[in-house]
N, C-alpha and C positions, 0 to 999 in steps of 0.2 A: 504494500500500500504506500510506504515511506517512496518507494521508487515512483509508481507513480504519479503523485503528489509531487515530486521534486521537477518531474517530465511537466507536467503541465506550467509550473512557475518559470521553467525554460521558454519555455513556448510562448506562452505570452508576456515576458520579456525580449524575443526576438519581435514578437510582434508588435510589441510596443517601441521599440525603438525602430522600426522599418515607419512610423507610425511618425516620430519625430523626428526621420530623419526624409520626412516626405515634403519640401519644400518649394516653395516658386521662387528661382532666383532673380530674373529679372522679366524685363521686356523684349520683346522685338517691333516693330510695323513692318509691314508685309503688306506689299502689291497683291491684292486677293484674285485682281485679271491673271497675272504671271504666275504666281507664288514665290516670286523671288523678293526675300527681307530685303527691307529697305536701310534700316538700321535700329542699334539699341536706343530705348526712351529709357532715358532718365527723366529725376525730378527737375523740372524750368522745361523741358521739352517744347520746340513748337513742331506744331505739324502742317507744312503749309500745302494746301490744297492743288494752289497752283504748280509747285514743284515734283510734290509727290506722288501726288494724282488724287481721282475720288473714290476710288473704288481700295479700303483698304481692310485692313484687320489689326488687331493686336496680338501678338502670339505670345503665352506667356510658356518661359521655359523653366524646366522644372529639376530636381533632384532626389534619387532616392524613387522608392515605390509610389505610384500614383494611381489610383482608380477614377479619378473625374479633378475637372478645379471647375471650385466656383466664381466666378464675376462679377461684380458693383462697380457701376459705370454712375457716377454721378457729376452735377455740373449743368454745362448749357443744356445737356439732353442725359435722359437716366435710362439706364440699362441695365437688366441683374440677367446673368444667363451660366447654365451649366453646362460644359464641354464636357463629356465622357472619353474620346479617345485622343491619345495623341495625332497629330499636333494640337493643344490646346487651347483654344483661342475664343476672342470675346463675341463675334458672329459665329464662333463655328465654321464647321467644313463638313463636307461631303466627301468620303472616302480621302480625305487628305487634301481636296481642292478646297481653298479658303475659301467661305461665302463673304462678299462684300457688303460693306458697312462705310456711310458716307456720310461723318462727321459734321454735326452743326457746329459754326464758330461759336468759339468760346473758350473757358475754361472748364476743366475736370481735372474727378481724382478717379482714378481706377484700384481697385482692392480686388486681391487674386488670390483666393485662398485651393490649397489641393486637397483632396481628402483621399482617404486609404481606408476602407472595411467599418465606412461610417463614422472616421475619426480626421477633423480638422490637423492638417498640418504647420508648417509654417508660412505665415503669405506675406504679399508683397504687395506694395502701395507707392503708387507716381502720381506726380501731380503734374500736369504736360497743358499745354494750351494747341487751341486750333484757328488757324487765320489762312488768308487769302490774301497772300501777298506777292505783287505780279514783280516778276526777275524781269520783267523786258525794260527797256532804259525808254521812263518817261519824255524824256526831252524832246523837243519839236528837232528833227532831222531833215538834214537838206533837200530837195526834190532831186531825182535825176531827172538830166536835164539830154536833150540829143537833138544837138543843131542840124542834123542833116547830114548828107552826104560832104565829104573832105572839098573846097571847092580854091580857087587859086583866081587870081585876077590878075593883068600885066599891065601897064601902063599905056599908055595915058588914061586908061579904067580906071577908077576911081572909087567905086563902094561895087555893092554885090547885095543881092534878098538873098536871104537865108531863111527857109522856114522849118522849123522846130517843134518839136514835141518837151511837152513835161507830165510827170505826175507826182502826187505828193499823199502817200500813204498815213500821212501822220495827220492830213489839216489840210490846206484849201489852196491853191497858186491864184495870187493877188497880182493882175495887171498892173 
């Protein structure tokens, strides 16, 4: 009896340390079109729309035994959602394909916790912002401009018409 009583307090000290040693280390963002990570979020995070696209995910990666993690998205917009299989993530996936998730601007904090045989592990918390901010250079840029064919005049000539094309992508050409 002494034997097996000793077996069982093994047992569930292995399991209890598979238990704490089940944790979410950090983040990733993930292109949910591609699946290719975009990069790790940390806490100050931004995530800009226009750079990174809209179609994303957050993937949380993990350590140790895992059966599901759970997710609280809160901030501009709230989300609670539970992933069951690896890869992890706060839309979820489909056989490993990220499903996409399309960020209102703002602020959040996301809380990722993993659980193992019905027991919270250790979780992870960011605080990241989301904005819309255009990389292309505001500035009013010069029209091209295209006088025409190359043209030569010799003297006693004296001027030449030249006629011309422009356009101006950025704004308006003012006679």
């Amino acid at each position: 009896m002494k034997t097996i009583f000793t077996l069982l307090i093994f047992v569930s000290q292995i399991c209890f340390a598979q238990i704490i040693s089940s944790k979410v280390t950090s983040f990733t963002l993930v292109n949910a079109e591609t699946g290719l990570l975009i990069r790790t979020l940390t806490n100050g995070s931004i995530i800009n729309l226009e750079e990174d696209g809209y179609k994303l995910n957050i993937k949380a990666n993990t350590s140790g035994n895992v059966s599901n993690v759970g997710f609280v998205l809160t901030g501009a917009e709230a989300l609670s959602s539970t992933d069951n299989s690896n890869p992890y993530s706060l839309a979820g996936d489909v056989s490993g394909n990220y499903n996409d998730w399309t960020p209102t601007i703002g602020n959040y904090v996301l809380n990722a916790t993993p659980v193992l045989l019905g027991n919270s592990g250790s979780s992870e918390s960011i605080i990241f912002s989301v904005k819309k901010i255009s990389t292309s250079n505001n500035q009013n840029q010069a029209p091209p401009v295209n006088a025409g064919p190359d043209a030569s005049i010799y003297l006693p000539t004296n001027s030449i018409t030249l006629t011309g094309t422009s356009s101006d992508p950025d704004g308006t050409i003012k006679k």
